[in-house]
BAMARSE-778421 format. One record per atom (N, C-alpha, C): residue in one letter; atom name; x, y, z. Coordinates in nm, 2 decimals. Example, Ala and Ser with C-alpha at 12.3 -4.5 7.8 and 13.67 -1.06 7.14 Angstrom:
<atoms>
  code  site       u       v       w
     a     N    1.32   -0.57    0.78
     a    CA    1.23   -0.45    0.78
     a     C    1.32   -0.33    0.78
     s     N    1.28   -0.22    0.71
     s    CA    1.37   -0.11    0.71
     s     C    1.29    0.00    0.79
</atoms>
This chain:
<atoms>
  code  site       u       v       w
     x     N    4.78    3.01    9.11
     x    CA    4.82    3.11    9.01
     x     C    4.87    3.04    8.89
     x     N    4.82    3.10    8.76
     x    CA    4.84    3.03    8.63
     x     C    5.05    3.06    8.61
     x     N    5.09    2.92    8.55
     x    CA    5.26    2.93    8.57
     x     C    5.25    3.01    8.44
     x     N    5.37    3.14    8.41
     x    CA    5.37    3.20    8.31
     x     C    5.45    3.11    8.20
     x     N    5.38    3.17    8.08
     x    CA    5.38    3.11    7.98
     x     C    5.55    3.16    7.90
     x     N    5.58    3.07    7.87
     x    CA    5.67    3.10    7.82
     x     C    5.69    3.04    7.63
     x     N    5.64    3.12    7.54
     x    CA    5.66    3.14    7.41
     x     C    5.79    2.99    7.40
     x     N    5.78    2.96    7.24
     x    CA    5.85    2.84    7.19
     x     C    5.95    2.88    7.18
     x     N    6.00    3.10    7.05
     x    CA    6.09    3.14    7.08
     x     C    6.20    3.16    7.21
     x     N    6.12    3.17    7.31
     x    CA    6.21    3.15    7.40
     x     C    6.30    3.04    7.51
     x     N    6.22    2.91    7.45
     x    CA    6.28    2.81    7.46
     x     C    6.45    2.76    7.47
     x     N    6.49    2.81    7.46
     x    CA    6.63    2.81    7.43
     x     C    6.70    2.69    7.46
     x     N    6.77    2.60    7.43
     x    CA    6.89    2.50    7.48
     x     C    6.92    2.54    7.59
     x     N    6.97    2.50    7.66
     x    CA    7.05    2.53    7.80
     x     C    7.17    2.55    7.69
     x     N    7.29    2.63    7.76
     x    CA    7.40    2.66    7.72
     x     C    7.49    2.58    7.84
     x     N    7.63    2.59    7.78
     x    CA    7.72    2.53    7.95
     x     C    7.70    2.65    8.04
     x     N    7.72    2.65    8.18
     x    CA    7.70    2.70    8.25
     x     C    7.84    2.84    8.27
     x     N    7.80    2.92    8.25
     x    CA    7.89    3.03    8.28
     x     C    8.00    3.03    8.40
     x     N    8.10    3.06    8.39
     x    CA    8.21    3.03    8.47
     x     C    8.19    3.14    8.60
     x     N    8.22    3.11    8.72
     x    CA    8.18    3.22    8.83
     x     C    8.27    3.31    8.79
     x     N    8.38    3.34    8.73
     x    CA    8.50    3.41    8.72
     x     C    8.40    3.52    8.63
     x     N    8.35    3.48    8.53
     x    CA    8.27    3.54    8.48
     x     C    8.18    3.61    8.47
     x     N    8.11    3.58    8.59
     x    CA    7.97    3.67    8.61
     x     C    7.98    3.81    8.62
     x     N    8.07    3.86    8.75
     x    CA    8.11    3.99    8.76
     x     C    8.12    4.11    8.69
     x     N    8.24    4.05    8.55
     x    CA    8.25    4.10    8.42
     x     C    8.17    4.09    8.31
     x     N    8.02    4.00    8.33
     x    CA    7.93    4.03    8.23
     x     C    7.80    4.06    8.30
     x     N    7.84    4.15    8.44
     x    CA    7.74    4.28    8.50
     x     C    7.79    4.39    8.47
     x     N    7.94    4.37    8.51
     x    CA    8.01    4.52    8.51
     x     C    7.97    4.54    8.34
     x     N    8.01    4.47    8.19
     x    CA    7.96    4.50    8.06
     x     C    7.84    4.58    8.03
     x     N    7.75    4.46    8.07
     x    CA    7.59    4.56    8.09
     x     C    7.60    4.69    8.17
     x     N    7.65    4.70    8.25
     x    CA    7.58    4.82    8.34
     x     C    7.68    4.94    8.25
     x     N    7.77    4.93    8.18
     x    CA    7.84    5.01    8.16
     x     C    7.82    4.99    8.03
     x     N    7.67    4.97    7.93
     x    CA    7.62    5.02    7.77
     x     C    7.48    5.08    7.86
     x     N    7.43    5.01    7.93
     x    CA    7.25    5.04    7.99
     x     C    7.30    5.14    8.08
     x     N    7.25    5.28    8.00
     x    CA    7.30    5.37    8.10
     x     C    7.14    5.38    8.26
     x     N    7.03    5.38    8.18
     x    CA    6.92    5.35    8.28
     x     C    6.86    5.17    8.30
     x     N    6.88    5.13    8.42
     x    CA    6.86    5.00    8.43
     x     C    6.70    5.01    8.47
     x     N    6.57    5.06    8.45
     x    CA    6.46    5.07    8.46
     x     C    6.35    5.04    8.37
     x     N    6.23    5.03    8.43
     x    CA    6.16    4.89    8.34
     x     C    6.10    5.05    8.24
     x     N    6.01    5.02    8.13
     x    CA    5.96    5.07    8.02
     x     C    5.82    5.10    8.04
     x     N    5.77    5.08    8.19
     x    CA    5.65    5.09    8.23
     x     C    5.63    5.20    8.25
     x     N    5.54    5.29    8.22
     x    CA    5.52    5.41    8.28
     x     C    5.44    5.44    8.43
     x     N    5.51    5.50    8.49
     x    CA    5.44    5.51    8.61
     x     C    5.48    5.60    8.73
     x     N    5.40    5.71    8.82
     x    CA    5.44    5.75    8.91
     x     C    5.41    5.76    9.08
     x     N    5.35    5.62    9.08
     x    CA    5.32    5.60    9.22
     x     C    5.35    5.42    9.21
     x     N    5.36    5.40    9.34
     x    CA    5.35    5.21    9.39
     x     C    5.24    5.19    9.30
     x     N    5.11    5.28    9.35
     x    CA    5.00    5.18    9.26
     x     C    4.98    5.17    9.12
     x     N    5.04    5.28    9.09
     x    CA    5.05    5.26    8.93
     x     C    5.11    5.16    8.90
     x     N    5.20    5.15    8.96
     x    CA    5.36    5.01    8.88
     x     C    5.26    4.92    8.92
     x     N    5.20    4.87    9.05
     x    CA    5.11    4.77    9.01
     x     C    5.01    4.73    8.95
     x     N    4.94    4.83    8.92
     x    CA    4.83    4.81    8.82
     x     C    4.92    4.77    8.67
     x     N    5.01    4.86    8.60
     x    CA    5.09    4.86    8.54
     x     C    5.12    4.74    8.51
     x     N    5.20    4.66    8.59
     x    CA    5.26    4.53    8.61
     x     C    5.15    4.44    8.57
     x     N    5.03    4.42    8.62
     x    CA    4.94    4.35    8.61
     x     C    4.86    4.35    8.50
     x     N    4.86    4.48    8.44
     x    CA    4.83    4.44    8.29
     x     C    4.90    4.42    8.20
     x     N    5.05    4.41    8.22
     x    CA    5.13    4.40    8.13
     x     C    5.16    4.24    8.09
     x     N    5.07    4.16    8.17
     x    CA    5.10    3.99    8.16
     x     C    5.07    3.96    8.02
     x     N    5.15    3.87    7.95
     x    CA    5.11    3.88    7.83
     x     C    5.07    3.99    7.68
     x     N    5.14    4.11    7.73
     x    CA    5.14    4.19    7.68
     x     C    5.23    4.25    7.70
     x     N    5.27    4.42    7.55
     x    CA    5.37    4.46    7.56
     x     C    5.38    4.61    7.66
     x     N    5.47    4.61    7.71
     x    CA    5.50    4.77    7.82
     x     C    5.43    4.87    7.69
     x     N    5.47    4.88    7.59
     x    CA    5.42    4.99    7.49
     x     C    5.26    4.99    7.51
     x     N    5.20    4.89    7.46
     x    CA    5.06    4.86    7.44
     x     C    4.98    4.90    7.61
     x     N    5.05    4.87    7.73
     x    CA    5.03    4.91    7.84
     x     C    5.04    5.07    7.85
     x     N    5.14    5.09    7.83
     x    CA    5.15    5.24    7.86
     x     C    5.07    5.33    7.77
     x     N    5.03    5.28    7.65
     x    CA    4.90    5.35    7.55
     x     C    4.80    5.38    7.61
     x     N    4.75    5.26    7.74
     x    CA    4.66    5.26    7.78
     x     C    4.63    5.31    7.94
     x     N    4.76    5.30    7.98
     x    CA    4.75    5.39    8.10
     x     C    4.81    5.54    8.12
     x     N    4.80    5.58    8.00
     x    CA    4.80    5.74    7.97
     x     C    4.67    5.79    7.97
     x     N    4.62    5.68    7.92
     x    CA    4.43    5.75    7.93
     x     C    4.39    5.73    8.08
     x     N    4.44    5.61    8.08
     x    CA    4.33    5.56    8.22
     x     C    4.41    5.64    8.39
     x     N    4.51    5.67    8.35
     x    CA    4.58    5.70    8.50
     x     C    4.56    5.91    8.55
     x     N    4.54    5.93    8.44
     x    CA    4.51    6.05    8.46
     x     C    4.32    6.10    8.50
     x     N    4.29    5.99    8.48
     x    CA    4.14    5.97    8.53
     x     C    4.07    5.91    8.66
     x     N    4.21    5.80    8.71
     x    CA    4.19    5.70    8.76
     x     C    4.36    5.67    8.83
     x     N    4.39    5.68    8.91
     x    CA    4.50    5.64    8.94
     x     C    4.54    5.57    9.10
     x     N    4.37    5.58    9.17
     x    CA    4.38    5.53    9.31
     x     C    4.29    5.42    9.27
     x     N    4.31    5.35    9.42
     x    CA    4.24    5.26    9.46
     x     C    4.10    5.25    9.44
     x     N    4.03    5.38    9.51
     x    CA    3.92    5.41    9.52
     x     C    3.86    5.46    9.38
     x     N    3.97    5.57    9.30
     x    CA    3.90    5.56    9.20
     x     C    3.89    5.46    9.11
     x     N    3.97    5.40    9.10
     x    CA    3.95    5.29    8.96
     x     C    3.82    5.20    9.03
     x     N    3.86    5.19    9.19
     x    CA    3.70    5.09    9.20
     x     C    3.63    5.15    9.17
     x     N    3.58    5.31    9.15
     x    CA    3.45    5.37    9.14
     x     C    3.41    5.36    8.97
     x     N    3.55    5.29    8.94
     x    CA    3.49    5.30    8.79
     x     C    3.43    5.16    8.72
     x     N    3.44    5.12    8.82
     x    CA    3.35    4.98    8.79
     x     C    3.44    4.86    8.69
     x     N    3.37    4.78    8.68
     x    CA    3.47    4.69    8.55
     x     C    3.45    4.71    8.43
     x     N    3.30    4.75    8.38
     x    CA    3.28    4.78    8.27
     x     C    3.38    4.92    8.24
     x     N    3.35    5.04    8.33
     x    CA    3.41    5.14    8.28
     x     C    3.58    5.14    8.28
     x     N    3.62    5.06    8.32
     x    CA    3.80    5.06    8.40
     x     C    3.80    4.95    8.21
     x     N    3.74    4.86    8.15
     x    CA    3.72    4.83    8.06
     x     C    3.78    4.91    7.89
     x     N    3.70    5.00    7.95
     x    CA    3.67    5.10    7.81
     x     C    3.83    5.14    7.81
     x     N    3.89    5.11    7.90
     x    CA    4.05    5.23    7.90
     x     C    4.15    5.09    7.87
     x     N    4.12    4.96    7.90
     x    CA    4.20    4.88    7.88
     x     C    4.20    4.74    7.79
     x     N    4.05    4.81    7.69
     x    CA    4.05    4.69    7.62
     x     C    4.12    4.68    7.49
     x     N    4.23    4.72    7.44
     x    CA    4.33    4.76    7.36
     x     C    4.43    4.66    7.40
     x     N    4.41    4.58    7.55
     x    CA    4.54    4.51    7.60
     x     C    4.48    4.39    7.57
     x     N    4.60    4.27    7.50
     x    CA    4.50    4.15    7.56
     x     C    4.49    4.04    7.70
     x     N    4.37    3.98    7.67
     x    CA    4.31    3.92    7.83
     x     C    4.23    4.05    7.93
     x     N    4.21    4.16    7.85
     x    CA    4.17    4.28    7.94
     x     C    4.03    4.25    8.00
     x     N    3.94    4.12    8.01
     x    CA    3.83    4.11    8.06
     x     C    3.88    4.05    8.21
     x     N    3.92    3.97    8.21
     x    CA    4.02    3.88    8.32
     x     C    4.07    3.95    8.39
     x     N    4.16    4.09    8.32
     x    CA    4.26    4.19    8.39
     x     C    4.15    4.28    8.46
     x     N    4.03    4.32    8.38
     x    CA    3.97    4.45    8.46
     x     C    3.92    4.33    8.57
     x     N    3.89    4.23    8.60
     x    CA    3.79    4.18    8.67
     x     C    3.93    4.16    8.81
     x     N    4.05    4.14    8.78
     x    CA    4.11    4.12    8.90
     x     C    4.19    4.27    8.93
     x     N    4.21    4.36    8.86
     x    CA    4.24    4.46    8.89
     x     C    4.13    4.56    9.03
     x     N    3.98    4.54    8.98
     x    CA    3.86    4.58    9.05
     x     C    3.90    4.49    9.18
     x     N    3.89    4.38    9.19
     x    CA    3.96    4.30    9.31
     x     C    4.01    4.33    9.40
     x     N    4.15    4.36    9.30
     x    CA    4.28    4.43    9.37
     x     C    4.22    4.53    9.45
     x     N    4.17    4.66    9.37
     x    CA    4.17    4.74    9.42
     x     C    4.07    4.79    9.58
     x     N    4.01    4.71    9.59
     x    CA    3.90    4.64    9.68
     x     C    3.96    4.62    9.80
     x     N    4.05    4.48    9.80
     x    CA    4.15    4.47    9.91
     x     C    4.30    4.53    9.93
     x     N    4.29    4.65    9.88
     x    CA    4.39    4.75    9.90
     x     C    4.32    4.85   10.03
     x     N    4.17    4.85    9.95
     x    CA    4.12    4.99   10.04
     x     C    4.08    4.92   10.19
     x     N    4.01    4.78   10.18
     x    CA    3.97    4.74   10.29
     x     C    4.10    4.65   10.40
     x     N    4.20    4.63   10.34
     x    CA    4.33    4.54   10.36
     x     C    4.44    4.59   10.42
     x     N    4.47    4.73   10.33
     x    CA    4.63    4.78   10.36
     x     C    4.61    4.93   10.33
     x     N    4.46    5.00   10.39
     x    CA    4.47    5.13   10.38
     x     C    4.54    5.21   10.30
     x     N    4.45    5.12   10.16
     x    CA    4.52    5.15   10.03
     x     C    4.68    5.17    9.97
     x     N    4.73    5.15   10.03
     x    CA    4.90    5.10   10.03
     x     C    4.90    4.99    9.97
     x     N    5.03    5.03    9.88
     x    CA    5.06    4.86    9.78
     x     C    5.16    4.80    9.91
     x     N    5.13    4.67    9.93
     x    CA    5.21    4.66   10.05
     x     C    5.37    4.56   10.00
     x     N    5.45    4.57   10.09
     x    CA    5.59    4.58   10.05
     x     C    5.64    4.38   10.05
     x     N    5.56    4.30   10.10
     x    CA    5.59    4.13   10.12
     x     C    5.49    4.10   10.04
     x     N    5.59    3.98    9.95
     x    CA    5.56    3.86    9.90
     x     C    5.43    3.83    9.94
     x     N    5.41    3.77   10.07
     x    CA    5.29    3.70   10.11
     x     C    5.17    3.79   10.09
     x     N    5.18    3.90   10.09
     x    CA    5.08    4.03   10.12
     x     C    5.02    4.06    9.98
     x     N    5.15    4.09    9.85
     x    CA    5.14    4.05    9.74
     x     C    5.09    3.97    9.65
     x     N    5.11    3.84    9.65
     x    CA    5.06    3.72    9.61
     x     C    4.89    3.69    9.66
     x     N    4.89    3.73    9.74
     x    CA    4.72    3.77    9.82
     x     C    4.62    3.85    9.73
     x     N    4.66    3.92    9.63
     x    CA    4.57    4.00    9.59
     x     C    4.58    3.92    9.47
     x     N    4.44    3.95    9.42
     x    CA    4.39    3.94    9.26
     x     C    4.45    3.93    9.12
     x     N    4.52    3.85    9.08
     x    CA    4.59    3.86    8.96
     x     C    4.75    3.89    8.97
     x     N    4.78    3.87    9.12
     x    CA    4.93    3.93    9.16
     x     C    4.98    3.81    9.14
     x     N    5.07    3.72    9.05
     x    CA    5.13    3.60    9.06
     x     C    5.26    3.62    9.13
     x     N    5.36    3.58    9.14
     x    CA    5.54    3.58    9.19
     x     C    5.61    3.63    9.06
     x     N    5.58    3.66    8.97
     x    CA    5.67    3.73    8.88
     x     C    5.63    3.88    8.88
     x     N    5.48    3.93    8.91
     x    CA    5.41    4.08    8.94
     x     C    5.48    4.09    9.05
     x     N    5.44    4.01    9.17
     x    CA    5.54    4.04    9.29
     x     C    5.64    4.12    9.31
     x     N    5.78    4.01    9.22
     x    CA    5.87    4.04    9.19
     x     C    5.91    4.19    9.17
     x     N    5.83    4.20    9.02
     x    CA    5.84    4.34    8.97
     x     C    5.86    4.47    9.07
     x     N    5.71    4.44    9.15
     x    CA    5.70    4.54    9.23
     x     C    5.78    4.54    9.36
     x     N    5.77    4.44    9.44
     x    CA    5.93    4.42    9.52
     x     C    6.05    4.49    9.46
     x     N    6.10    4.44    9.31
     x    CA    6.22    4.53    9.35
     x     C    6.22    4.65    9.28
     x     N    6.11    4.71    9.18
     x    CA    6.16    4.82    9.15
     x     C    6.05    4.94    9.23
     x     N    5.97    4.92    9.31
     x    CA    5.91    5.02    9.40
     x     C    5.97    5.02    9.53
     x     N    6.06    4.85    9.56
     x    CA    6.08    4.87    9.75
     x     C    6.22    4.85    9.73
     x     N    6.25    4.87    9.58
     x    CA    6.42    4.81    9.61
     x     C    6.48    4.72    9.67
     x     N    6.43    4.57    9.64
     x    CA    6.42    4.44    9.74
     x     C    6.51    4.37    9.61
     x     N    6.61    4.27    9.68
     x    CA    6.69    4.20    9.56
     x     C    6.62    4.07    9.56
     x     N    6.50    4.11    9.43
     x    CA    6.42    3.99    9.37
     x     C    6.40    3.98    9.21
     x     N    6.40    3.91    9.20
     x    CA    6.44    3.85    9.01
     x     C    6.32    3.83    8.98
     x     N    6.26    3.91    8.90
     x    CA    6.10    3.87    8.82
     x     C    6.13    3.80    8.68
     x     N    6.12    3.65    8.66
     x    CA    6.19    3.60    8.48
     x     C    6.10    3.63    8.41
     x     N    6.07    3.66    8.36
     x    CA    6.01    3.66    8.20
     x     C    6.07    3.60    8.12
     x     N    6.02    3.62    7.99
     x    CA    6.05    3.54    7.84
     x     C    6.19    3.53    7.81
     x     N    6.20    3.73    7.83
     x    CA    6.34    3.77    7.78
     x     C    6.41    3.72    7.89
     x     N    6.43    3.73    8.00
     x    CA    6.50    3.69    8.14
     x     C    6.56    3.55    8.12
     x     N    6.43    3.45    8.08
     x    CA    6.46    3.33    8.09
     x     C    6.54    3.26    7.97
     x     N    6.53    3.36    7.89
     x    CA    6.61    3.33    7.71
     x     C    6.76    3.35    7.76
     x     N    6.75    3.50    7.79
     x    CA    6.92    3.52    7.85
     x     C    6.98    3.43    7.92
     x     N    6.93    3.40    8.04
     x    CA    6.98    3.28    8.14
     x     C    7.03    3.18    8.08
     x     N    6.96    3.11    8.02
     x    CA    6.97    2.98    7.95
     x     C    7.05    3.00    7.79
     x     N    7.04    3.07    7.73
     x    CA    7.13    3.05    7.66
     x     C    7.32    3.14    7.69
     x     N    7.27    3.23    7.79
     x    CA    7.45    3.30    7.83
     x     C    7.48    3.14    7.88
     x     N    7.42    3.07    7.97
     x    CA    7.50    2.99    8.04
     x     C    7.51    3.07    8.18
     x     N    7.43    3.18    8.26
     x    CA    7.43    3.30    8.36
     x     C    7.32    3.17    8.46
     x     N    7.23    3.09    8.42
     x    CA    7.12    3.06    8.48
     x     C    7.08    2.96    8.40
     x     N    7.09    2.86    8.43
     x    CA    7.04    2.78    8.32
     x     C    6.91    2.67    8.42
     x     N    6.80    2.65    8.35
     x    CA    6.72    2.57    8.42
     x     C    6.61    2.56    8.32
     x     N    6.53    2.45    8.35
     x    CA    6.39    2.46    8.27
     x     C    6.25    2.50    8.32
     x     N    6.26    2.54    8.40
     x    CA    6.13    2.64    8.46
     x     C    6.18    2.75    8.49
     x     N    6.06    2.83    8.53
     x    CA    6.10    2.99    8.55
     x     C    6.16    3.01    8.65
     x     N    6.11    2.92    8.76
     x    CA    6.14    2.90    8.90
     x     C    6.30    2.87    8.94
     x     N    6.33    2.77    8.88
     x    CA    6.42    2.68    8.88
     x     C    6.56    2.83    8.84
     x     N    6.56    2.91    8.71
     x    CA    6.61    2.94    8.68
     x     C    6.62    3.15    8.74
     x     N    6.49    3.16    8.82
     x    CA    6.49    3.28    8.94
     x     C    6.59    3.25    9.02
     x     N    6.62    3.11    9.08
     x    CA    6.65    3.08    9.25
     x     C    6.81    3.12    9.19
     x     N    6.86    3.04    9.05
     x    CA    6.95    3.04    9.04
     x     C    7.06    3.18    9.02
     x     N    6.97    3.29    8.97
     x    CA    7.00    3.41    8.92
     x     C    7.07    3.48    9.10
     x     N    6.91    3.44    9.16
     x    CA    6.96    3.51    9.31
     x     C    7.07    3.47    9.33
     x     N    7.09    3.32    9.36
     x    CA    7.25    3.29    9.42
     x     C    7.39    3.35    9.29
     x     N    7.37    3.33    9.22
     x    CA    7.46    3.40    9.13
     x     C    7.52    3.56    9.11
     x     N    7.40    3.63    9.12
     x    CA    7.47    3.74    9.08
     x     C    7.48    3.81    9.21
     x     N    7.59    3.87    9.20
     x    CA    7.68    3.95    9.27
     x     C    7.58    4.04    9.37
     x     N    7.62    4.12    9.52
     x    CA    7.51    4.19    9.61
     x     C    7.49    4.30    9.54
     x     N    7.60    4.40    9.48
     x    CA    7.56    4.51    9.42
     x     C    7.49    4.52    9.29
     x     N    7.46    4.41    9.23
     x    CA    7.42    4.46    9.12
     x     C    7.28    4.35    9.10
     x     N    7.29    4.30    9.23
     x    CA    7.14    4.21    9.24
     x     C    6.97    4.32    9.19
     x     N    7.01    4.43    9.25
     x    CA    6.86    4.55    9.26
     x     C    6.88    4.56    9.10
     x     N    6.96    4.60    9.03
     x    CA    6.90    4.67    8.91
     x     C    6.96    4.56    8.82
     x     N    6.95    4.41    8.86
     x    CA    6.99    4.31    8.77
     x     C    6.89    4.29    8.62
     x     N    6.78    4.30    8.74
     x    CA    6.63    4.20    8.67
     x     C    6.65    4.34    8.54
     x     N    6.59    4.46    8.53
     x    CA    6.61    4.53    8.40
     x     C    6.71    4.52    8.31
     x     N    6.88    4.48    8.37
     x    CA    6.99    4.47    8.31
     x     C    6.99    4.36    8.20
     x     N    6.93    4.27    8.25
     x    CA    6.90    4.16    8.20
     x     C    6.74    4.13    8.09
     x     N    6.68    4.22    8.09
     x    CA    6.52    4.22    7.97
     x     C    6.54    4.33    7.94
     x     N    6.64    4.46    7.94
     x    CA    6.67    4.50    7.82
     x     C    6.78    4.48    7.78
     x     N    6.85    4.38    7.79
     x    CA    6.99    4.31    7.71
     x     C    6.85    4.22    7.56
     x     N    6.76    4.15    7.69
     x    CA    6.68    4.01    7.56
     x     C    6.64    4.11    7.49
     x     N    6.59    4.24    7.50
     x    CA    6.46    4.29    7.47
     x     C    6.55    4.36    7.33
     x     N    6.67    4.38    7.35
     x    CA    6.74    4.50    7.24
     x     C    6.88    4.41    7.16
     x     N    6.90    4.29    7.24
     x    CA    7.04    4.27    7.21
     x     C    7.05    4.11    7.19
     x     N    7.00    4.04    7.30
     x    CA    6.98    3.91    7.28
     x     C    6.87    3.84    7.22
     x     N    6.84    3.91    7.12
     x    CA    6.67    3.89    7.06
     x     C    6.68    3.75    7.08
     x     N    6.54    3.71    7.08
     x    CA    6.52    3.57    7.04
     x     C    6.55    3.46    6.90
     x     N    6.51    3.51    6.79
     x    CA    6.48    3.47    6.69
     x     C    6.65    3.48    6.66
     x     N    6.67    3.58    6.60
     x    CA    6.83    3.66    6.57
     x     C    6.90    3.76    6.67
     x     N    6.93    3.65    6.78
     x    CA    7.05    3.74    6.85
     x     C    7.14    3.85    6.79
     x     N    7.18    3.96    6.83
     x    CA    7.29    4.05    6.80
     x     C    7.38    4.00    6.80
     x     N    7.47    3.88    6.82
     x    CA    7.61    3.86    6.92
     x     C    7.72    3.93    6.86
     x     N    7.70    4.03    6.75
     x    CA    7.80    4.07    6.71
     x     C    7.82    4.23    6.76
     x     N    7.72    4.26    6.80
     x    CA    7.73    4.38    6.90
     x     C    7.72    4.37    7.03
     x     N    7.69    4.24    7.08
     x    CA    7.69    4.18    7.25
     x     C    7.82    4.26    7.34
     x     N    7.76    4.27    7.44
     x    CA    7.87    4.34    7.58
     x     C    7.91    4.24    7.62
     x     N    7.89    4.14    7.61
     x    CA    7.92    4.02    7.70
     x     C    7.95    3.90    7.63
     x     N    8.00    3.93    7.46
     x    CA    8.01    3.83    7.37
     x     C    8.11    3.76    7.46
     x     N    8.25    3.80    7.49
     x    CA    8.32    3.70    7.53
     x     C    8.30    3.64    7.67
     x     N    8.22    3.68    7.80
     x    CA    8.16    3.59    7.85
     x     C    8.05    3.49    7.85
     x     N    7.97    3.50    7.74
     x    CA    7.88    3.44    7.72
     x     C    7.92    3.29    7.65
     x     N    7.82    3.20    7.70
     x    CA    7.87    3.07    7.67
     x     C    7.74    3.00    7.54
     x     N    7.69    3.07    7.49
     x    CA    7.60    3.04    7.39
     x     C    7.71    2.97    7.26
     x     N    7.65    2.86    7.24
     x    CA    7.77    2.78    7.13
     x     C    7.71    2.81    6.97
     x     N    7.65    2.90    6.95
     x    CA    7.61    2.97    6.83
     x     C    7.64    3.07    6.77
     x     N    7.71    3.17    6.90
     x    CA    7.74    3.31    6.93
     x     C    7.83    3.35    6.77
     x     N    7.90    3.23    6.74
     x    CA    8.00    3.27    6.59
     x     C    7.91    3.29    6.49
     x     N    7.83    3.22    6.50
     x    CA    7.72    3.22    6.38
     x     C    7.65    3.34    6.38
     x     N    7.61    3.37    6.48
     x    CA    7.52    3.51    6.42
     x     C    7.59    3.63    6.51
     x     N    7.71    3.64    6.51
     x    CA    7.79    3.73    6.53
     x     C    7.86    3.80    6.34
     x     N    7.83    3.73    6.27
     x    CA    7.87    3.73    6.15
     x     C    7.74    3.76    6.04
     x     N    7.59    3.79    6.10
     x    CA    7.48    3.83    6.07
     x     C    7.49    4.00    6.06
</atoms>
């Protein structure tokens, strides 16, 4: 599986490492501004959030959900989207980019759902990563916000927050998932992963952080935080 790409903006310095005393208090912050901790994907079945998920690599939840407004009310199973071939499953998602790659492993997917798992998105890692274009961060997604499984999908935003709060600090995606698991707290592991990409996505921007409206200014260990708290 191709390792996700992670943008220059999101590069961040490592920050010092957040104090354990701290963690707690900058979940309890977040959970008490994010009144919904849920992703931006639209969707109302397992297979949707997977399809979903899978076109959203490299692309935005908005631009996704433009596209599976058209295509989900047409197309929402297994069977149908295989019946719609690649070319036609195409026409509904070439607005996303990489959508030639995407229709060709989505058609895949949907192949060894029907012949595999009696069309059921199925609920393990191993079972997941099996299929077509499913990497460990799609996984992820779908693990924990369809099966409610405490698993950390990083992204851009995920991996910006970590590394610069000082919450996770690492230089791979990998490196800086394992870390998240052991750290954050049992109850607030399930609805971490959104707690955390829409903090980057609204609050801890990349380019020009908020920190002057931050929930978690005073636990955060970012050594810039004065500077553009005064932006």
């Amino acid at each position: 599986m191709p390792k996700p790409v992670i943008p220059k903006t999101a590069q961040t310095p490592p920050s010092r490492r957040l104090p354990n005393r701290n963690v707690r208090p900058f979940f309890e912050k977040l959970a008490a501004t994010i009144d919904e901790p849920v992703t931006e994907l639209e969707f109302s079945s397992n297979f949707e959030l997977l399809i979903a998920v899978m076109l959203s690599a490299q692309a935005t939840d908005v631009s996704v959900n433009i596209a599976t407004k058209k295509l989900f009310p047409v197309a929402n199973t297994p069977e149908a989207i295989l019946a719609l071939g690649e070319d036609g499953l195409k026409t509904y998602i070439k607005t996303i980019g990489l959508y030639n790659s995407k229709a060709k492993n989505v058609i895949k997917t949907c192949r060894d759902l029907i012949e595999k798992h009696n069309s059921e998105v199925p609920d393990t890692r191993k079972e997941l990563e099996a299929l077509a274009g499913v990497g460990r961060k799609t996984a992820n997604v779908v693990l924990n916000t369809a099966f409610g499984q405490p698993t950390m999908a990083v992204d851009t935003h995920i991996f910006r927050v970590s590394n610069r709060t000082g919450l996770a600090t690492g230089k791979t995606v990998l490196a800086v998932e394992k870390k998240l698991v052991e750290r954050i707290p049992d109850d607030f592991i399930v609805d971490a992963h959104h707690y955390l990409i829409l903090h980057g996505r609204y609050t801890c921007q990349a380019r020009t952080p908020k920190c002057g409206a931050c929930p978690v200014f005073e636990e955060c260990m970012f050594k810039d935080k004065m500077k553009f708290a005064e932006i």
